[in-house]
N, C-alpha and C positions, 0 to 999 in steps of 0.2 A: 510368805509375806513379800510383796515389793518389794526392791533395795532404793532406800532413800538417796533421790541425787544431792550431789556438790550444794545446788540451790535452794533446796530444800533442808540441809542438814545447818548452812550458812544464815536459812531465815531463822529455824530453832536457837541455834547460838547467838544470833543477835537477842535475838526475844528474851531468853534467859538473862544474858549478861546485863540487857538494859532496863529489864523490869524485875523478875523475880530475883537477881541473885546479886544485885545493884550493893545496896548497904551491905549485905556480909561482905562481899569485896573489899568496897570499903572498909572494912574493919578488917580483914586480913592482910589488908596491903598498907595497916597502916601499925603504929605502937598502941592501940588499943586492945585490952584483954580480951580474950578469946577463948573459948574452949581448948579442953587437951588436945581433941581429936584435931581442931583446925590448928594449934600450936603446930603441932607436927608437920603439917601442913607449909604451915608459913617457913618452918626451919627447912625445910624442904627447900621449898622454891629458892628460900633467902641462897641457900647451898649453890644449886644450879646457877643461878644470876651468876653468881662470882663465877663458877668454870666458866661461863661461857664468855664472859669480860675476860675471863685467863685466855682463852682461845684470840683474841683481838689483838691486835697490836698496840703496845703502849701509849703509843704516839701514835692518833687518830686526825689529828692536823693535817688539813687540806681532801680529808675521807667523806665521801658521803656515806653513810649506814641508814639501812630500812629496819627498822626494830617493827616490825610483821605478828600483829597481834600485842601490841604493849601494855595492853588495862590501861592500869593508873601512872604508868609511866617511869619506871625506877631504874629499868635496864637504858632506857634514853637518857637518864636524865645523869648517869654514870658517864654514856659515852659520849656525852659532849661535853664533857668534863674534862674529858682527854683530848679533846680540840674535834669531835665529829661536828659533820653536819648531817641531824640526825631526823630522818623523816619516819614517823610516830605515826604507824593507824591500826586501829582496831573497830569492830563492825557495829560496836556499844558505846552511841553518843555519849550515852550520862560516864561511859568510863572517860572518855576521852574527858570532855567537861571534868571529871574532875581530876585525872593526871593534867590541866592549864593550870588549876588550881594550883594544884601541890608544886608543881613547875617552880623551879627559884629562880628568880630575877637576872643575877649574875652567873653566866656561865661559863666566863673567859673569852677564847675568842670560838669557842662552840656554840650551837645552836639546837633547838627543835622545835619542829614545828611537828605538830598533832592534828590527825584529820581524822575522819568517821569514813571509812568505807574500804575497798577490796586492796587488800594488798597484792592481787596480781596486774591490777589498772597500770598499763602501759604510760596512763599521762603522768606517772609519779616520778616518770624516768629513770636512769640508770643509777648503778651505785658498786662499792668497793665492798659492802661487805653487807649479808643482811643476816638478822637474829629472827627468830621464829618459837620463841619461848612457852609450854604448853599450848599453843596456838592451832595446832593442828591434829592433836589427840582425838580429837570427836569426829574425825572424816576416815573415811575407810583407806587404805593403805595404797590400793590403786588411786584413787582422789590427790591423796598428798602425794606420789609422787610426781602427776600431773602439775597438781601446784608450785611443785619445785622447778620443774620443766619451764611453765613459763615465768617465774621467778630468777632463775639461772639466765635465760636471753638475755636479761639487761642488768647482770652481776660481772663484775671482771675480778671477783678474788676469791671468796669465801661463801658458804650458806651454812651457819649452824642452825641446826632445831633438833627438837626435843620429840619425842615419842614413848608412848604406853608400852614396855617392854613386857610382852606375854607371859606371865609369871599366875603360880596356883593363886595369889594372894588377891591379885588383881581380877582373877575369875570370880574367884569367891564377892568381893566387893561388886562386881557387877552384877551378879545374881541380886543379892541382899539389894540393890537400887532399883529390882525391877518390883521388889515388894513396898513401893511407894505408892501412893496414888501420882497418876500420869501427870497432872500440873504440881507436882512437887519437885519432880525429878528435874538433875540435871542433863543435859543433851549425853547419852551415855559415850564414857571415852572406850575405844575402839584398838585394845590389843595386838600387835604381832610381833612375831618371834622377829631378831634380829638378823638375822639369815634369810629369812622369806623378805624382810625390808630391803635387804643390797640387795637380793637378787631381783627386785622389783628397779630398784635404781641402775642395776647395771644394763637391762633391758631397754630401758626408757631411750628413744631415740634424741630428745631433748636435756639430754645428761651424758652425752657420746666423750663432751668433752675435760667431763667432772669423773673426779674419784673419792674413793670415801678416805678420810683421814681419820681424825681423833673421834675415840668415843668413849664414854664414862655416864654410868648409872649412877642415879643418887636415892637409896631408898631410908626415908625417914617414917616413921608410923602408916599414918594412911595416903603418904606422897611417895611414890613411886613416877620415876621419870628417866628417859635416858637419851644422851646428847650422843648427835651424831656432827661430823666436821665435811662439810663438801668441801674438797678446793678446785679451781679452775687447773686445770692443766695445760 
């Protein structure tokens, strides 16, 4: 079979998130009840968010942060909490629309602003720290670390994100999602070992002057995820 490009895997991801999978988000990212299976889920993620705000400096005052794939907006709307100035996009209008929603009025002297489209667009400008939270799970391993490539040009501190760490658990679940009919499914996430990922980063000629720091797994029921720490050197 052909291997699906960047642009092609990024038109499914939109499509999914802004039409088929729109309202369950909605309700996972928000306090209404859920199933067990997406419980786990949400306990999950709820998990990561906090490491990876653990990973941030306390004091975000005078920062600009790209929180790079945000949904409904909850890792944003933390870090302008902490005095960011915090620039929010994801490729699913109706998410974005409704992370302005949920957005609180008062942020202190933090901000964010929320927009619809690619987080590697040069016109978003530069920044101190960017988050990339399951955001890139669905693209192939050489893809994301292109993406980081040109993400890292216009970062001067940090890039966490998150990645599918290749585990039996994780095969099994993506077998079991091919037994869907095709417009059910979601864009399938894309496993690798964590050793074939650095040494994919340490290659990359647009990462010459990053290294890899903090990393930590968080496996809850059917959420599986594992956070990796760029920093600039």
């Amino acid at each position: 079979m052909p291997t699906t490009t960047y642009k092609e895997r990024r038109g499914e991801i939109e499509t999914y998130f802004d039409r088929t999978a729109a309202d369950a988000w909605s309700k996972l990212t928000s306090d209404a009840p859920v199933s067990r299976v997406r419980a786990t889920v949400r306990a999950g993620r709820d998990l990561m968010r906090a490491i990876l705000l653990g990973w941030l400096p306390a004091d975000l005052a005078g920062r600009r942060l790209l929180d790079a794939g945000c949904g409904t907006g909850a890792l944003a709307v933390e870090a302008a909490r902490r005095g960011a100035t915090v620039v929010a996009i994801d490729v699913a209008p109706t998410l974005i629309a409704l992370a302005q929603e949920r957005c609180p009025k008062d942020l202190g002297v933090g901000s964010v602003k929320f927009l619809a489209g690619d987080m590697t667009d040069p016109a978003l400008g530069t920044f101190d720290h960017v988050v990339a939270m399951d955001s890139v799970i669905h693209y192939r391993s050489e893809d994301v670390v292109k993406l980081l490539a040109q993400v890292a040009a216009r970062t001067t501190g940090s890039i966490l994100f998150t990645y599918a760490p290749r585990t039996a658990l994780l095969a099994v679940m993506h077998a079991v999602g091919q037994l869907f009919p095709r417009g059910d499914r979601s864009p399938a996430i894309v496993p690798v070992s964590p050793k074939r990922l650095q040494q994919l980063i340490a290659a990359e000629p647009g990462l010459a002057d990053w290294r890899c720091g903090r990393t930590q797994r968080v496996s809850r029921g059917f959420y599986t995820s594992q956070a990796l720490e760029l920093v600039h050197q």
